[in-house]
Structures are given as structure tokens and as C-alpha cells.
C-alpha positions as CSV (number, residue, x, y, z in Angstrom):
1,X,-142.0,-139.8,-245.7
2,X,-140.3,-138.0,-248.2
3,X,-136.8,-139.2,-249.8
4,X,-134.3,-137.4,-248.4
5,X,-132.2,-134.2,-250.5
6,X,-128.9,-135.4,-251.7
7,X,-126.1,-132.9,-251.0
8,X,-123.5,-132.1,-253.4
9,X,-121.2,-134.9,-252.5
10,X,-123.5,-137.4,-252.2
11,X,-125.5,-136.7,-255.6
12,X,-121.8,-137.7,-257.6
13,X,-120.1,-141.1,-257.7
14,X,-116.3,-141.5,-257.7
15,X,-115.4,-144.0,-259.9
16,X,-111.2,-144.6,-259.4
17,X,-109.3,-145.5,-262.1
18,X,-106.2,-145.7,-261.0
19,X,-106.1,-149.1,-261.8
20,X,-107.5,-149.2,-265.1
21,X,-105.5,-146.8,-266.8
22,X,-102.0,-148.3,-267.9
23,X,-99.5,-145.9,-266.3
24,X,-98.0,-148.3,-263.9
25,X,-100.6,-148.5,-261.4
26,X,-101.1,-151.5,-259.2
27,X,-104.3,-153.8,-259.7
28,X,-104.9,-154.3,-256.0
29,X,-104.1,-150.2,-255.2
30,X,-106.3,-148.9,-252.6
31,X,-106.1,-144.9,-252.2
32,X,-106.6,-143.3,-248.6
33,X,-108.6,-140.3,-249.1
34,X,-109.1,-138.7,-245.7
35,X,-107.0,-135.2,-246.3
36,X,-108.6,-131.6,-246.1
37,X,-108.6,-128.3,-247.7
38,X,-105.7,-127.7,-245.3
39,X,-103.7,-130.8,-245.9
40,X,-103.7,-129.8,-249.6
41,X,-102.1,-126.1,-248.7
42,X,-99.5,-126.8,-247.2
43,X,-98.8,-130.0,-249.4
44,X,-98.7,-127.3,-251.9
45,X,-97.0,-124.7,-250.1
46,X,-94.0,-127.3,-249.1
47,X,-94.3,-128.7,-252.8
48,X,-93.9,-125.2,-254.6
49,X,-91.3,-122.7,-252.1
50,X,-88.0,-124.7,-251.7
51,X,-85.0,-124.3,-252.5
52,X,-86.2,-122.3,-256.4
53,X,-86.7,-119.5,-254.0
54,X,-83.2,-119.1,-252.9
55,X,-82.0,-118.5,-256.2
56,X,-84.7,-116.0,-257.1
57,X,-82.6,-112.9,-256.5
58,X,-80.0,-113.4,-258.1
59,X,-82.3,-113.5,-261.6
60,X,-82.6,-109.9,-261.0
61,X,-78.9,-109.6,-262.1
62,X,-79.1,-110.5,-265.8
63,X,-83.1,-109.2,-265.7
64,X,-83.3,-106.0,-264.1
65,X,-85.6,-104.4,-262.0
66,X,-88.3,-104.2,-264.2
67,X,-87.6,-107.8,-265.8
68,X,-87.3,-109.4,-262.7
69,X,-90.3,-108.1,-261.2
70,X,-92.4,-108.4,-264.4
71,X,-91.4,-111.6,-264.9
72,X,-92.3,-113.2,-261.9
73,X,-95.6,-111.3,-261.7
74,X,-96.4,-113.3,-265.1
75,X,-95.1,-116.6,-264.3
76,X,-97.1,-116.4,-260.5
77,X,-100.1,-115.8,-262.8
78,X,-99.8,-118.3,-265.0
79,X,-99.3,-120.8,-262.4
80,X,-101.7,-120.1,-260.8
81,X,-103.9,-120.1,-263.9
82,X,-102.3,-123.7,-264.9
83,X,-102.6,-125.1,-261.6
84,X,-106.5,-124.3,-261.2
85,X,-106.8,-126.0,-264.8
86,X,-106.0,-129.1,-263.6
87,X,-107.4,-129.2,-260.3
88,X,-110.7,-128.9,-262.6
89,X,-109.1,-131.7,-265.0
90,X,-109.0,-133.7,-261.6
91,X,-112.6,-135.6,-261.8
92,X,-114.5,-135.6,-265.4
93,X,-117.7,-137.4,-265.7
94,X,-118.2,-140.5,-266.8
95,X,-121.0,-141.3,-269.3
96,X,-121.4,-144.6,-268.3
97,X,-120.9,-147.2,-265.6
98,X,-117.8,-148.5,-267.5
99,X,-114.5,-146.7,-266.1
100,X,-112.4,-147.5,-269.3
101,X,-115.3,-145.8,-271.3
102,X,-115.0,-142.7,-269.1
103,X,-111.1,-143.2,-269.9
104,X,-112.0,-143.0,-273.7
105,X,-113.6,-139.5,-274.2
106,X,-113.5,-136.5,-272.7
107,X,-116.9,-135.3,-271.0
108,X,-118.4,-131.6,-269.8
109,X,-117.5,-129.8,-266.9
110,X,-117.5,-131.3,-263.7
111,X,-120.8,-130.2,-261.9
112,X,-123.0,-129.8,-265.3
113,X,-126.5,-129.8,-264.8
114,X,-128.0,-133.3,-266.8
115,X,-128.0,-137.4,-266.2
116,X,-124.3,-137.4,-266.0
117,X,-124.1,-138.2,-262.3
118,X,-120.7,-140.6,-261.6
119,X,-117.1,-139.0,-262.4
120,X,-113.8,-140.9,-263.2
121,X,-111.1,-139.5,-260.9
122,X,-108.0,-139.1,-262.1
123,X,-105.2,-139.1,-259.4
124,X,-101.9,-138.9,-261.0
125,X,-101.3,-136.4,-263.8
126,X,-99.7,-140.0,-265.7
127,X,-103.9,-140.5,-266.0
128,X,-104.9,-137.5,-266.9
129,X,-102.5,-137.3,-270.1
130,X,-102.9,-141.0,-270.9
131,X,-106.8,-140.4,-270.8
132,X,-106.7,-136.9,-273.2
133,X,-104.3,-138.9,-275.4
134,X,-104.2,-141.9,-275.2
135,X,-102.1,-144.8,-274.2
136,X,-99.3,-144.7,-275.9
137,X,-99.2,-140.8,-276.8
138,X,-100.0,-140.3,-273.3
139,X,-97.3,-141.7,-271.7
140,X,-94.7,-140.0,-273.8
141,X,-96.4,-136.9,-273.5
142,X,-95.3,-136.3,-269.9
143,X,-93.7,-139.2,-268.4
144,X,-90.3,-137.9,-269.5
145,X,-90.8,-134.4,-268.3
146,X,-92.0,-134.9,-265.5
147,X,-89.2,-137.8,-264.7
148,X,-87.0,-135.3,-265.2
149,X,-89.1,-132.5,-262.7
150,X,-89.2,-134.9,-259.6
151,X,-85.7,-136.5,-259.7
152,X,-84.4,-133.3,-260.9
153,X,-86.1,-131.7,-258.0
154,X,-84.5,-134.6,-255.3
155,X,-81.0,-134.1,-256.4
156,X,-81.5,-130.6,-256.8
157,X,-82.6,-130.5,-253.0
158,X,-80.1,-132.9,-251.8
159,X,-77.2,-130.4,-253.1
160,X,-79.1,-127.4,-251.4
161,X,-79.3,-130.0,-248.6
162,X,-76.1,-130.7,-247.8
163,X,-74.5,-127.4,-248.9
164,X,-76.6,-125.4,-246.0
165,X,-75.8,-128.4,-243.7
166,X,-71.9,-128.0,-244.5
167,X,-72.4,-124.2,-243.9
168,X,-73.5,-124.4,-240.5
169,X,-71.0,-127.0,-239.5
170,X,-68.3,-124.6,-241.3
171,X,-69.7,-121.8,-239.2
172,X,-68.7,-123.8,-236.0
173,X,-65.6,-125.2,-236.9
174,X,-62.0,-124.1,-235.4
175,X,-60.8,-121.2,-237.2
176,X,-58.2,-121.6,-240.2
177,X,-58.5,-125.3,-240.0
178,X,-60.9,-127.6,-241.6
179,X,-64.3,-128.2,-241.1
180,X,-65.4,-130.9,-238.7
181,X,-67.2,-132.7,-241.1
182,X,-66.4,-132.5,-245.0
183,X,-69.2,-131.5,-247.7
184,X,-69.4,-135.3,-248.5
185,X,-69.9,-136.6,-245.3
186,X,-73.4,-133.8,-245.3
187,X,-74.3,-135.3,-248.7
188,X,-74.2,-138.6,-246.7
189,X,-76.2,-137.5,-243.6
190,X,-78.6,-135.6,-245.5
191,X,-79.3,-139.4,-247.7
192,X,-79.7,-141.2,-244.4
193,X,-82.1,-138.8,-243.0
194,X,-84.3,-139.5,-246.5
195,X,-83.8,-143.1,-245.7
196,X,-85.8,-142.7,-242.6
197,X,-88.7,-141.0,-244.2
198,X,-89.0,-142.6,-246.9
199,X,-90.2,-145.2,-244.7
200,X,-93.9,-143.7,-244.5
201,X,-95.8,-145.8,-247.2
202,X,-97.4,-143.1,-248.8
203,X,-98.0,-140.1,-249.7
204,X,-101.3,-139.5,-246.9
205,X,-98.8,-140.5,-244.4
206,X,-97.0,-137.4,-245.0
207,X,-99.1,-134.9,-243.3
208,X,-96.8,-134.1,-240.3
209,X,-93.7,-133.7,-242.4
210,X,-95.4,-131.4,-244.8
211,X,-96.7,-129.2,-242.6
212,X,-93.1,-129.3,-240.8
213,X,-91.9,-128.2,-244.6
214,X,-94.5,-125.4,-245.0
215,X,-93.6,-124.0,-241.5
216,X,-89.9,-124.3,-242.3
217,X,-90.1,-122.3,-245.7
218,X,-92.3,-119.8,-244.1
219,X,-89.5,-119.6,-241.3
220,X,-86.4,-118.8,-244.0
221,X,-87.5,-116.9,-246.2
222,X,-88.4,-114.3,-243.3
223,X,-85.3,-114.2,-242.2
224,X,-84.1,-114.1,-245.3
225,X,-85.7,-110.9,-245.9
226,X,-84.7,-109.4,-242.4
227,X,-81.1,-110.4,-243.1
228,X,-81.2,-108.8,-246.6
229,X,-83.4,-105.4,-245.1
230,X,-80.7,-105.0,-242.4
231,X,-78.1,-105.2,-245.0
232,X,-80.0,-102.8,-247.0
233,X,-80.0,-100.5,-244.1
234,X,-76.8,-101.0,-242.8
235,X,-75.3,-99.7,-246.5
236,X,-71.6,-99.5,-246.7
237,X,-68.3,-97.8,-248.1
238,X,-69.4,-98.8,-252.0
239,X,-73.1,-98.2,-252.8
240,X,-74.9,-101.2,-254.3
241,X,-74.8,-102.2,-258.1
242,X,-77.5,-103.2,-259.5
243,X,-77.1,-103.0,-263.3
244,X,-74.3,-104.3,-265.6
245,X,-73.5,-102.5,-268.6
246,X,-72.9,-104.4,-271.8
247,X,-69.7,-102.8,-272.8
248,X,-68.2,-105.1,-275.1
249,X,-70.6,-105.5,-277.9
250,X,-68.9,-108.8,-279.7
251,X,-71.2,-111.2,-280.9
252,X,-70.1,-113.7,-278.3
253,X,-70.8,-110.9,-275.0
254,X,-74.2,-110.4,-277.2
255,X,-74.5,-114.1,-277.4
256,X,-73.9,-114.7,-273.8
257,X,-76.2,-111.7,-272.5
258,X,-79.0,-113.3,-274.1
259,X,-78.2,-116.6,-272.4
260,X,-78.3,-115.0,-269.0
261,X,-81.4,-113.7,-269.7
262,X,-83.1,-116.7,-270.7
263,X,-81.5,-118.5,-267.9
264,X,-82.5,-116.2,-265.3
265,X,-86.1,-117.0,-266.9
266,X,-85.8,-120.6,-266.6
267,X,-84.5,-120.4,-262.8
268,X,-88.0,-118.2,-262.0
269,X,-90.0,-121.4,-263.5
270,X,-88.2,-123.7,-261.8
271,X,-89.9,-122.2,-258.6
272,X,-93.3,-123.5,-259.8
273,X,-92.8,-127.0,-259.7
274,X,-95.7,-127.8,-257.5
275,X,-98.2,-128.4,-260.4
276,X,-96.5,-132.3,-260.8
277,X,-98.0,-133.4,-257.8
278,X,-101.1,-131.5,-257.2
279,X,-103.4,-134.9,-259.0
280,X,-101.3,-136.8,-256.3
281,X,-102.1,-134.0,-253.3
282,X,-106.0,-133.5,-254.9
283,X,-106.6,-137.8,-254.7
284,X,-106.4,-137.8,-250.9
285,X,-109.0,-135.7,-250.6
286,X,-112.3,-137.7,-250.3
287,X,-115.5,-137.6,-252.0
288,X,-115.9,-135.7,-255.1
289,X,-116.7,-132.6,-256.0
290,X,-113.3,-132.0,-254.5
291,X,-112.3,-129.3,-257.0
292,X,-113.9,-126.3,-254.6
293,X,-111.7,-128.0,-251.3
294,X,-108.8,-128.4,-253.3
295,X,-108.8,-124.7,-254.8
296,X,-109.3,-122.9,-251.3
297,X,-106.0,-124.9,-250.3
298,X,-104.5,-123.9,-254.1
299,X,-105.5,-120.0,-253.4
300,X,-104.1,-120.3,-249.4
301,X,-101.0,-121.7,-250.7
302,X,-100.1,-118.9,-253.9
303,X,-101.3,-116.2,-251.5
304,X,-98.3,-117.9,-249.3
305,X,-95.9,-118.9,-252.4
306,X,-96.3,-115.2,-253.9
307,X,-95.4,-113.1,-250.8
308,X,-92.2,-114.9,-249.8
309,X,-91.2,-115.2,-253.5
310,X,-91.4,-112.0,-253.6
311,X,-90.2,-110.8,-250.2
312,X,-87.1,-112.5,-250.7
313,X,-86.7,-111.4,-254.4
314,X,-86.8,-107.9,-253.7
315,X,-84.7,-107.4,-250.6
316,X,-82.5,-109.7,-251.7
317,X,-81.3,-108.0,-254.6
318,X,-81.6,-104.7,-253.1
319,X,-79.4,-105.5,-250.6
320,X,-76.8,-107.6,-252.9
321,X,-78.0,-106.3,-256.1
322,X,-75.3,-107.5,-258.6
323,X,-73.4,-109.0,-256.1
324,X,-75.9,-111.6,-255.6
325,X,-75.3,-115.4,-255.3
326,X,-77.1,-118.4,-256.4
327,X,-78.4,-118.9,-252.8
328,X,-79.5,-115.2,-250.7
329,X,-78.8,-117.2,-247.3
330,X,-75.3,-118.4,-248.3
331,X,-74.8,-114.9,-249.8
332,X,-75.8,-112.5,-246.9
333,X,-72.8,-112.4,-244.6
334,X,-74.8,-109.9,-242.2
335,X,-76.5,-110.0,-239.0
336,X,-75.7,-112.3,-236.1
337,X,-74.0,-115.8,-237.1
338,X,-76.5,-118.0,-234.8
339,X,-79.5,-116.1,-236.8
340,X,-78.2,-117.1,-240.3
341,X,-77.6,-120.8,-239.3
342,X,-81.1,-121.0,-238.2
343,X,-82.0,-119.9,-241.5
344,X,-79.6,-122.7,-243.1
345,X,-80.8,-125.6,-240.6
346,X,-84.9,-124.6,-241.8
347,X,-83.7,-124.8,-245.4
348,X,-82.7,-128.6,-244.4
349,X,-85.6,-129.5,-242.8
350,X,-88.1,-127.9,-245.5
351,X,-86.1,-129.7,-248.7
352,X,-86.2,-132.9,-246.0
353,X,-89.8,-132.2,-246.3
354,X,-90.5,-131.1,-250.0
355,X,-87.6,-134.3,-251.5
356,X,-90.6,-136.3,-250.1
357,X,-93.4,-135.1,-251.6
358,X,-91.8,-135.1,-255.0
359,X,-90.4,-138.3,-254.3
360,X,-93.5,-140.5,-253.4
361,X,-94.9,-140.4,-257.0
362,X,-91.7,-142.2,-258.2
363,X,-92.0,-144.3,-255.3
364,X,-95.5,-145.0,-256.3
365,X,-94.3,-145.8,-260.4
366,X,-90.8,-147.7,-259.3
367,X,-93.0,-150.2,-256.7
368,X,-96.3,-150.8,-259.0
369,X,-94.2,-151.9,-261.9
370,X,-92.3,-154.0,-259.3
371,X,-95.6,-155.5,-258.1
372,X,-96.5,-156.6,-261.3
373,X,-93.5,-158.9,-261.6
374,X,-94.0,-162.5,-261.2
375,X,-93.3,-164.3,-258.0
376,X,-91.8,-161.2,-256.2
377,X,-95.1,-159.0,-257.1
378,X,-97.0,-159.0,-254.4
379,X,-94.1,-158.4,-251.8
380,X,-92.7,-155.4,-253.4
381,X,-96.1,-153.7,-254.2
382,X,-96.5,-150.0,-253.4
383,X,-95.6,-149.3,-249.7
384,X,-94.9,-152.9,-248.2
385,X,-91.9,-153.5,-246.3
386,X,-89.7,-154.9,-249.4
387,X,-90.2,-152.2,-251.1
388,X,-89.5,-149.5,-248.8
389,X,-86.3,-151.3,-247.6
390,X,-84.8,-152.3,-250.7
391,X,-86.2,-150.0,-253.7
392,X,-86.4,-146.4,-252.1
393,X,-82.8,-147.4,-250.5
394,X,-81.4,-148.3,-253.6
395,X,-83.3,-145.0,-255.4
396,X,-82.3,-142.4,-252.6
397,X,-78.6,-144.0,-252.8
398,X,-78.8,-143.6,-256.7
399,X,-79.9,-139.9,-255.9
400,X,-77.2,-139.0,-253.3
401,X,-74.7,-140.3,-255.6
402,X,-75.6,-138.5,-259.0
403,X,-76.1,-135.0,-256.6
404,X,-72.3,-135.6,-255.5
405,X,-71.1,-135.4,-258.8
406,X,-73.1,-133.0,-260.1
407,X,-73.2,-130.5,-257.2
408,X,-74.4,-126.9,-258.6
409,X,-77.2,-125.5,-258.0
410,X,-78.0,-122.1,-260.1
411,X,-77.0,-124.0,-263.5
412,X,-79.0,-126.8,-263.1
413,X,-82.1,-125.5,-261.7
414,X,-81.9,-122.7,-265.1
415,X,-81.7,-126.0,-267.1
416,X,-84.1,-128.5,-265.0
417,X,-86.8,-125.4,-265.0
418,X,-86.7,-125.1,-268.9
419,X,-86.7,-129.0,-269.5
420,X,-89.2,-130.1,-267.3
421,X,-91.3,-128.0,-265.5
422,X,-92.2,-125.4,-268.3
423,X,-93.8,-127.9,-270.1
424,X,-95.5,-129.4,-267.0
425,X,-96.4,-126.5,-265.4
426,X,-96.7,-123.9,-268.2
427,X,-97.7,-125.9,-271.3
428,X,-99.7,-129.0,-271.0
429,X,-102.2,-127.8,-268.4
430,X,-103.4,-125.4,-271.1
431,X,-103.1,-128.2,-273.8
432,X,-105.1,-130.9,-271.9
433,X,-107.4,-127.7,-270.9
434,X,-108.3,-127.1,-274.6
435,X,-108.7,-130.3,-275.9
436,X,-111.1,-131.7,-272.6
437,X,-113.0,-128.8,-272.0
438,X,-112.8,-127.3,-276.0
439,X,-114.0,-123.7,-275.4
440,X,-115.3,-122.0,-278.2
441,X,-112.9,-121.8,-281.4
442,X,-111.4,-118.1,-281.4
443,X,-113.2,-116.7,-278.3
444,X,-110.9,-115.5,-275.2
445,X,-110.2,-118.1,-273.6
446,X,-109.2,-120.3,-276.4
447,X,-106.7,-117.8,-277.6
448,X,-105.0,-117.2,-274.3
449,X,-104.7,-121.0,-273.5
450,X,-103.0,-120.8,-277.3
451,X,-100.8,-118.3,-276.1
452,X,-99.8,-119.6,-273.3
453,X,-99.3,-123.0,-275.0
454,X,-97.1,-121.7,-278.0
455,X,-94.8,-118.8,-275.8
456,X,-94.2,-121.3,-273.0
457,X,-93.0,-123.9,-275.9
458,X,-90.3,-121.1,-277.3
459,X,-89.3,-120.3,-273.6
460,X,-88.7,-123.7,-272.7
461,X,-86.9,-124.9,-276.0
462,X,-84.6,-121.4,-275.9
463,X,-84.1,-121.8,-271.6
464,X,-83.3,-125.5,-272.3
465,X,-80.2,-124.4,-274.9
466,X,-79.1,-121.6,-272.3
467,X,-79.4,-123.8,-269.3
468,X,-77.0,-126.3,-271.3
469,X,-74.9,-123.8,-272.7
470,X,-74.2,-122.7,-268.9
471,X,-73.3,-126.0,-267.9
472,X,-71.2,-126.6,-270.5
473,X,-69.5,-123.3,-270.3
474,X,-69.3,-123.6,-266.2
475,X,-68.0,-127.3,-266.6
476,X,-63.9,-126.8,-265.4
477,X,-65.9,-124.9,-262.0
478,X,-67.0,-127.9,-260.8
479,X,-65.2,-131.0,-259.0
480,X,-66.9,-134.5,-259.0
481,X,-68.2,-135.7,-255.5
482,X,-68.1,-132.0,-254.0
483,X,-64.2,-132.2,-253.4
């Protein structure tokens, strides 16, 4: 009898390194790897629209027509482009049996034809960095941004949490008195509700609550588009605005013009925060090469992501033009109340949905390092009992209470989007792209991954000082603990 023909999957070895590579992993971590193409969409789709979305529009105001519409047509793109560059960054062959030799150089393109036949899978983008640059370099190289992305993103989404929550319950409160249940007490509801799933004891066990997310962002932003359509059509006494004039041409309107601008830039990145969690989303699919399944998920989910971003873009500043708020839904005053409080209650249950699946790779870093420690290691290890009972209470409480005292939105998603995810999303994709797979010196695809690297760099560093000017600036708006 003949041997039998290998398929694809079967010809390649995984070798998983997620505990040999020093980023916090636990020695004893065992990966379930039993998503599919579809798990990974709507992982995606539920990672990438949230609440970014809602404040799309109103970047139209300091961008313009063609700037706003420009703009995002790059930035969809790019992180697209950025996104596909890692899923491909996801598995690399290893050139011997040795994990922590695959870890120490970079090798060909996955699927190469030659004896390399065994791959290192890297499932956090932590690895990924740490294996490019090394240890030390590694960790610095991303740790703090994207820190900053995935709590960013959870107090960000507690805010637009509990605001939508306390809009509904405003909606259906006596008239002229107060509402039934203050902003704070929201703020509260919304934490215990995160309690409860943060429960599930990883990230695979978040399939159901995902695909509740994906459905829920799907569900808003439609009628966020019909609300802002009929408001379109409905017009009114005073026609729309939609451009503002610079008339006072001081250096300080100048100065502040620019800001706006930049800002309004850094607030259409912060909608493409999916890319720090698509390692995590890619590792529980199983067998390698999982770079084709993990892309048809990837393309399903943009084709998703780019026509609600911009559906709801569009007709939201038509409809508002420069009129319009940090959130459309909050903004749009049209249409019948029940409708716009259904919109409200699916923003909840989406950023329910989406604080999770940024949430579980902190989870994941806070309980390795805790099952490390002596004695108490092995009871707080990644997704026992202790840990989800004592450390993801204590680090949804710490959340709930930072999001209280800093609660608004527009600023600090302008200043989160230029901190953090620009250089996630944007810049080191490209980076770890041309130093793994080094195409060839000054041919096409070198110099636009060169580009991309050094324009994203000035847009992040110039977002970042508008973001903070605005927060400065906006500082006496704003009342600690939502009063």
C-alpha cells in the first residue's frame, strides 16, 4: 500500500510557544483551539465597530466632506492592509525542533516550498514583538501601547455604557423631575453586569457573547442611519450647516483649527482597534496553516466594519452636519422615542460584548504573572476560580471607578486613538512586516510599508498633542464621578 497524501494541515507542525516566550505567560497554559473562520468574524466585527463608530460623524465637522470621506477611505485601507500583515506574522517556521530557536530568528513565509515543515505560533501580539525584537526591546515596544488600547478601550466603553443606559432610563422618567436612577448608579449596573462575564475563563468561551456583540453593532448602527435619513428627509425651518468658516485668523483660532483637525483624525483611528487582539482571536483557531481561515473571517468582518462605518458617517453628518455630537444616537432627537432607546439598549449590550474581548488579554497578563507567585501560583493561574473572583473584580472595580471620573467620550477617544492604537494598528504591523519578512530593499512594497511606518509615526505624535491639548482645554466641562 502506498503512504497516504498529507494535506495541508497535516504536512505542518504547530509548535506553541506561549510558554516559552517571557511575556507573562503561564508554564502549565493549555490553549483551546476549536474556533472557525466564523468565530474569528465576528470576534473581529464585535472587537473593531463599538462605540469609535458613534463618534465618526462628528469628525466630519472639523474635516469636511472631502476630509472626512478621504480619510476614512485611507485609514479602512490601511487597516485592513496592517491587519492581514499580522495574521501572516501569526505562525513563522521554525528551523529546528527547538521552540526558543524558532523564537531567535525570523524565518520565510509561512507555506514556502523546502524542509522547513514545523511553525512556531505566536498567539499574543506580546510574542510576536518579543520574538522580532527581542526580550527586553520587545516588551517595551508594545506592552505600553497596547496597555493603554485595551484599558483605554474598557473605560472608554464603560462611559458609552452607562451614558446610553442613563439615556434610556431619562427617556422614561417623570417629566421635569429627576431621573429614576442617577448616571452613577448606570456606571454601577453596567460594572456588575461585566462582573458576571468576566466569569467565562477565557477568551474561547466567548463565542456566544461575541456573536451577541456583532449582531448588536449591526443592529445600531442601522438605525442609526434610518434615524439620521429620516432627519435628512424630514429637513426643517434652518437648512443644515455643514462647513465652518475660519473667520478670526489669530494665531490661536489658527492654532486650534489645526488641533480639530488632527483630533478628528485620531478619533477615525480609534475605530480600528481590533488589530490588538486579532493573535488572541487567530490562536483559537486549530491547526496551522490558519492564516487562509483566519483572513476569510478578517475580509467578512471589514466588508461589515466598512459599510456601517460608513453608513453612519455619512447620514449622520448629513443630517446634523455641524450640529453633530460626539455620539449620532444621543444626537438624533428624531423618529419615535421607543426606536431610539432600542438603539441605546444595543449600544449596551455590544460594548457588554466588545469590553470583553479587549479585556481577556489583560486578564490573561494580570493572572499568569499571578500564577507565577509562590504559594498562591497555582490557585490564581489564568481562569481558575480565585482569579476570576478576586482579580477581574478588583480590575473591573478599578475600571468603573477611573471611567466615573473621567467620563468623556469624544476627547479621550481623539487622545487614546493617537496614543495607542496608531502605533498598534498603523505602525508596528508594517515594522515587524519589514524586518520578518524583509522584502526587497527599495522595491514597492518596502517603500510603502516605509510610508506607512514614518506618516503613521507624525500622525500619532501630532494626534497625541491635540488629543491632550483638548482635554486640557475641555478640563472646567467636566465633573468628577459623572455629577
Amino acid at each position: 500500500m502506498g503512504k497516504p497524501q498529507n494535506t495541508s494541515e497535516d504536512a505542518v507542525v504547530s509548535i506553541d510557544v506561549a510558554s516559552k516566550v517571557d511575556v507573562g505567560g503561564s508554564p502549565a497554559e493549555e490553549r483551546r483551539r476549536t474556533a472557525t473562520w466564523q468565530d474569528a468574524a465576528y470576534h473581529s466585527v464585535t472587537g473593531m465597530v463599538g462605540a469609535g463608530v458613534l463618534g465618526l460623524p462628528s469628525t466630519f465637522v472639523s474635516l469636511g466632506w472631502a476630509g472626512g470621506i478621504i480619510t476614512l477611505l485611507i485609514s479602512f485601507w490601511v487597516s485592513w492592509y496592517t491587519y492581514r500583515q499580522l495574521v501572516y506574522m501569526h505562525e513563522l517556521p521554525a528551523p529546528d525542533a527547538d521552540p526558543e530557536a524558532a523564537a531567535a530568528q525570523p524565518g520565510p513565509e509561512p507555506g514556502a516550498k523546502g524542509e522547513q515543515s514545523r511553525v512556531v505560533r505566536f498567539d499574543r501580539y506580546q510574542e510576536l514583538t518579543t520574538h522580532v525584537f527581542g526580550k527586553r526591546a520587545g516588551r517595551w515596544a508594545l506592552m505600553p501601547f497596547q496597555a493603554a488600547v485595551l484599558v483605554g478601550i474598557a473605560i472608554t466603553y464603560t462611559v458609552v455604557g452607562a451614558e446610553d443606559m442613563h439615556a434610556v432610563v431619562k427617556d422614561y422618567s417623570p417629566a421635569g423631575g429627576p431621573p429614576a436612577i442617577p448616571l452613577w448608579a448606570c456606571f454601577l449596573i453596567f460594572a456588575a453586569l461585566q462582573l458576571l462575564l468576566s466569569m467565562l475563563p477565557d477568551f474561547s468561551a466567548l463565542g456566544v457573547v461575541s456573536l451577541l456583540g456583532a449582531v448588536m453593532s449591526v443592529g445600531y448602527c442601522a438605525i442609526a442611519t434610518g434615524l439620521a435619513g429620516a432627519f435628512s428627509a424630514e429637513g426643517g425651518a434652518a437648512p443644515v450647516v455643514y462647513s465652518q468658516p475660519l473667520t478670526d485668523h489669530s494665531a490661536m483660532a489658527v492654532t486650534n483649527r489645526v488641533i480639530d483637525v488632527f483630533a478628528a483624525i485620531s478619533t477615525i483611528l480609534f475605530a480600528y482597534g481590533g488589530h490588538n487582539v486579532a493573535l488572541e482571536i487567530q490562536a483559537t483557531l486549530p491547526s496551522p496553516p490558519t492564516a487562509p481561515r483566519m483572513m476569510r473571517g478578517v475580509n467578512a468582518a471589514f466588508i461589515v466594519t466598512g459599510a456601517l462605518y460608513f453608513a453612519v458617517s455619512i447620514s449622520g453628518f448629513a443630517a446634523l452636519g455641524v450640529g453633530t455630537g460626539s455620539n449620532i444616537i444621543l444626537s438624533l432627537t428624531n423618529g419615535p422615542l421607543w426606536v431610539r432607546n432600542v438603539a441605546r439598549i444595543f449600544v449596551v449590550v455590544h460594548v457588554l460584548a466588545a469590553y470583553q474581548v479587549y479585556t481577556h488579554p489583560v486578564f490573561d497578563w494580570i493572572e499568569s504573572a499571578a500564577g507565577k507567585l509562590p504559594a498562591v501560583g497555582r490557585a490564581f493561574s489564568y481562569g481558575s476560580w480565585a482569579s476570576r473572583l478576586v482579580l477581574r473584580t478588583l480590575y473591573v472595580a478599578i475600571i468603573t471607578v477611573v471611567a466615573l471620573l473621567i467620563p468623556f467620550f469624544t476627547d479621550l477617544m481623539a487622545f487614546i486613538g493617537a496614543v495607542a492604537i496608531t502605533p498598534t494598528t498603523f505602525l508596528l504591523p508594517p515594522l515587524l512586516w519589514l524586518l520578518v519578512k524583509r522584502p526587497r530593499r527599495w522595491g514597492a512594497e518596502w517603500a510603502l510599508n516605509w510610508v506607512l511606518v514614518v506618516a503613521t509615526g507624525v500622525i500619532g505624535v501630532l494626534g497625541a498633542i491635540s488629543g491632550l491639548w483638548l482635554i486640557v482645554s475641555h478640563a472646567s466641562r467636566y465633573h468628577l464621578f459623572a455629577a
